[in-house]
PASEBA-1860 file (N, C-alpha, C; in nm, 3 decimals):
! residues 97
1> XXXXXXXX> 0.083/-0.117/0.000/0.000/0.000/0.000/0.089/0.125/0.000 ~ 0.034/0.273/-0.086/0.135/0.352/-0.067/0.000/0.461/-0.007 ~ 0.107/0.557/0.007/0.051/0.714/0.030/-0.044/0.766/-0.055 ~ -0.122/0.840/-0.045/-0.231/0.915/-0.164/-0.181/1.046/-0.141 ~ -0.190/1.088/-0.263/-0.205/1.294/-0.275/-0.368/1.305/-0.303 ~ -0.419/1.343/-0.234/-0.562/1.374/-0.255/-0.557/1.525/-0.296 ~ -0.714/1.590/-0.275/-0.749/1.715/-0.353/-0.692/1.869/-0.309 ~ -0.648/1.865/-0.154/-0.617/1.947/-0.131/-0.441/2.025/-0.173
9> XXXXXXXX> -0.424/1.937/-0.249/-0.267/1.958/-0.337/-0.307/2.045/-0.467 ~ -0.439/2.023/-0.513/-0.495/2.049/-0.629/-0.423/2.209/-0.666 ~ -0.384/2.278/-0.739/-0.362/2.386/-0.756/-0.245/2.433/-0.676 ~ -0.167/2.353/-0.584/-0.065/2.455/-0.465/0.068/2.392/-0.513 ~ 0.017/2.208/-0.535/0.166/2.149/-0.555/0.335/2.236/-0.446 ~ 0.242/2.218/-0.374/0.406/2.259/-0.252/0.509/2.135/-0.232 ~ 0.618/2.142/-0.248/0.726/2.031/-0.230/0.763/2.053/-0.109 ~ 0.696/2.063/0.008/0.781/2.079/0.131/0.766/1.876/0.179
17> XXXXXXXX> 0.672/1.779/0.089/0.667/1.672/0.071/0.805/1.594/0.055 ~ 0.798/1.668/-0.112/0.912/1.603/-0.157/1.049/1.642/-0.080 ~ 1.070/1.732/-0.055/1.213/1.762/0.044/1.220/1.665/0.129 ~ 1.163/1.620/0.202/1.137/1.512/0.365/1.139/1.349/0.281 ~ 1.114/1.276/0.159/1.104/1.161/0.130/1.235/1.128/0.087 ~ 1.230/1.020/0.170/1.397/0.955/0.180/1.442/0.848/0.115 ~ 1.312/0.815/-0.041/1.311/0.737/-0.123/1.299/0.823/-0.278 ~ 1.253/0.935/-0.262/1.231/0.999/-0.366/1.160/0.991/-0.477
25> XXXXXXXX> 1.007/0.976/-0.393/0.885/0.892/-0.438/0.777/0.964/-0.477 ~ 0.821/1.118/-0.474/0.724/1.237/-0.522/0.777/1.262/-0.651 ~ 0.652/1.301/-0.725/0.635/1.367/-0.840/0.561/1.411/-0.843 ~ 0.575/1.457/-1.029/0.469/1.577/-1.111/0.522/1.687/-1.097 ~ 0.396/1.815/-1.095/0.296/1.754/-1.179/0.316/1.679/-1.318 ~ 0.373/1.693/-1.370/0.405/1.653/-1.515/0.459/1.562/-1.503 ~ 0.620/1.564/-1.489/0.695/1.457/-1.507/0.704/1.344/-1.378 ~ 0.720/1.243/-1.420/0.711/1.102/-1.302/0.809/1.107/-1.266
33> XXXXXXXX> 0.867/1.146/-1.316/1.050/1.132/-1.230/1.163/1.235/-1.193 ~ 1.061/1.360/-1.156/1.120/1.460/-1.144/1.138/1.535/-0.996 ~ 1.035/1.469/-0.945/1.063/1.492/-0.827/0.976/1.602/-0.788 ~ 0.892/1.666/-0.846/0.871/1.789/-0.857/0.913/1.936/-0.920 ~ 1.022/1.931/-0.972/1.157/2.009/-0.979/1.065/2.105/-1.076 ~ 0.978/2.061/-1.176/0.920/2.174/-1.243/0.824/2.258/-1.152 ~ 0.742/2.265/-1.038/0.698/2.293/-1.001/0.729/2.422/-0.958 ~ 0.900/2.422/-0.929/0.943/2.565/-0.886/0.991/2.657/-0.970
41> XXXXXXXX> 0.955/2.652/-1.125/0.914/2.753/-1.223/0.807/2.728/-1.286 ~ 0.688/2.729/-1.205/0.541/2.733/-1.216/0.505/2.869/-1.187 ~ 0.422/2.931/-1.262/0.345/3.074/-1.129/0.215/2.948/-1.113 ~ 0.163/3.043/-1.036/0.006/2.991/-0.943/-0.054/2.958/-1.051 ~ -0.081/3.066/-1.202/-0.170/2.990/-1.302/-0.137/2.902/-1.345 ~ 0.024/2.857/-1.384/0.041/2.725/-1.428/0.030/2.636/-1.354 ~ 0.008/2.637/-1.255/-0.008/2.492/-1.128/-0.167/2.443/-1.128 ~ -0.296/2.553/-1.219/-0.404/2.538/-1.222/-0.488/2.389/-1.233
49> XXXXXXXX> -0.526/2.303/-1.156/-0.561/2.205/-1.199/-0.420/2.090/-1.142 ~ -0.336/2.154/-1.118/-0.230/2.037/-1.160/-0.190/1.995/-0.951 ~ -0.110/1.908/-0.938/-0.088/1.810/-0.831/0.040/1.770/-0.821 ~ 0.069/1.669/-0.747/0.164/1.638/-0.710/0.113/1.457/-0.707 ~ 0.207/1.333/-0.716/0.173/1.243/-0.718/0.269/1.131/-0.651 ~ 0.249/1.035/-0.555/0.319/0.939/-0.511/0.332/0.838/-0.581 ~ 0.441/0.740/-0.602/0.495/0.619/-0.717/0.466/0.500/-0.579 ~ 0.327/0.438/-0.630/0.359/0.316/-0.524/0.446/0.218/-0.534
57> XXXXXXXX> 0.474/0.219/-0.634/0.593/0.135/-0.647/0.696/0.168/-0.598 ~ 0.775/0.287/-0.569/0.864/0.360/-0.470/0.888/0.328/-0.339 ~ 0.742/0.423/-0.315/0.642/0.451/-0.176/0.695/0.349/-0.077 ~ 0.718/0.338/0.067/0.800/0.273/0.143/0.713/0.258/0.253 ~ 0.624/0.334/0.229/0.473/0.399/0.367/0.538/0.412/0.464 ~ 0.657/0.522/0.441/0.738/0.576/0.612/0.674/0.715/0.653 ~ 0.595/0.737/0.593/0.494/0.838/0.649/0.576/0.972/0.653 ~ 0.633/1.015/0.595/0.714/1.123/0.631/0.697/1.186/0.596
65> XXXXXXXX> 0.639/1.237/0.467/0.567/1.343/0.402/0.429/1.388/0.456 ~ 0.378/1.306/0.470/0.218/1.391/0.567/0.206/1.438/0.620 ~ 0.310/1.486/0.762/0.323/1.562/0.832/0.345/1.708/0.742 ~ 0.468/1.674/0.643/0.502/1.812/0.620/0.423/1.880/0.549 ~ 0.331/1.799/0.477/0.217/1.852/0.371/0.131/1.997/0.425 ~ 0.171/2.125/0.380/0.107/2.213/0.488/-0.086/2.279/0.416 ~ -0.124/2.166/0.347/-0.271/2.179/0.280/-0.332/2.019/0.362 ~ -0.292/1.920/0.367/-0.319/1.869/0.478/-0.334/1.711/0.336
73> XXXXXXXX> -0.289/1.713/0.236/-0.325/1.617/0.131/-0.236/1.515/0.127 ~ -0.210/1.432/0.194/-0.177/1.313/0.218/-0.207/1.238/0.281 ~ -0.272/1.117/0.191/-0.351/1.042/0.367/-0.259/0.877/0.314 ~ -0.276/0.777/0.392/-0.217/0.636/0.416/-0.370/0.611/0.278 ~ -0.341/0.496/0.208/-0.427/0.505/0.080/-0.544/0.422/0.127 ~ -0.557/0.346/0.260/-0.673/0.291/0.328/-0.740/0.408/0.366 ~ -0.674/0.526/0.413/-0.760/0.650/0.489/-0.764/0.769/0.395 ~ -0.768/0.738/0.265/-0.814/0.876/0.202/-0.979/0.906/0.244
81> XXXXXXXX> -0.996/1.014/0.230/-1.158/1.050/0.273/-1.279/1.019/0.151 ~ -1.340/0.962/0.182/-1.455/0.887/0.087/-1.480/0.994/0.000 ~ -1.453/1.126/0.015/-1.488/1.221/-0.105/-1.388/1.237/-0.224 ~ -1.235/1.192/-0.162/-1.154/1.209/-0.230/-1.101/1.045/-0.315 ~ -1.168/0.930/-0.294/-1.106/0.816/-0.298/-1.098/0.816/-0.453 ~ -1.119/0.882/-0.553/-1.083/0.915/-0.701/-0.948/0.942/-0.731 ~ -0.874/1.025/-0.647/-0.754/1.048/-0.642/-0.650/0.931/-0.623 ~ -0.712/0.801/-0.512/-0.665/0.712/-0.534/-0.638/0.627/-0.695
89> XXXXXXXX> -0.751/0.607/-0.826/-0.717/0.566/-0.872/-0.624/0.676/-0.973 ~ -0.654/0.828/-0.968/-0.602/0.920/-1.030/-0.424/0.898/-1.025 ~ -0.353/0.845/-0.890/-0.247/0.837/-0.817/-0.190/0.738/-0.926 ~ -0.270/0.610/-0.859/-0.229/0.488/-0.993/-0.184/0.535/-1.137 ~ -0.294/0.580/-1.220/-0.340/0.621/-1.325/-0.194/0.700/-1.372 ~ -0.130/0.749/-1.249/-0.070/0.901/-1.331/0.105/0.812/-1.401 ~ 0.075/0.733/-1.289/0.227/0.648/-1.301/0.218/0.547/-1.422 ~ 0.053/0.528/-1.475/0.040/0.419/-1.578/0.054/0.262/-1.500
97> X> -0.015/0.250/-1.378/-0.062/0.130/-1.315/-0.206/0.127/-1.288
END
């Protein structure tokens, strides 16, 4: 089981995630293997719509990013919130699993 990015990433994509993962299991928005790195020549309109995404295949479930998440969008992928459980297959989806 890995981590979820649910909705509240939607539009902010903050890497204070990716800084803290000690597998280097964040991405996007765009690229899968970037770590985020485009994100920090985004303005706010280009981040419109866009996210951040965990590689379960990576993913180690050491929980270390949820804390730092400061929109509150990371849940364990058993406890995403029944409103958001789309994001779960969105998560899959983005990696092409």
């Amino acid at each position: 089981m890995s981590y979820i990015i649910a909705e509240p990433c939607v539009s902010v994509c903050d890497t204070a995630c990716v800084d803290v993962c000690p597998v280097d299991c964040i991405h996007g928005p765009i690229d899968k293997e970037g770590r985020g790195e485009e994100v920090k020549g985004m303005s706010d309109e280009d981040k419109n719509g866009k996210q951040l995404y965990i590689d379960p295949d990576e993913c180690i479930d050491c929980g270390a990013c949820e804390p730092e998440c400061p929109v509150q969008a990371i849940f364990e992928e058993s406890e995403v919130p029944s409103e958001w459980k789309d994001f779960v297959k969105k998560n899959y989806d983005f990696f092409g699993r």
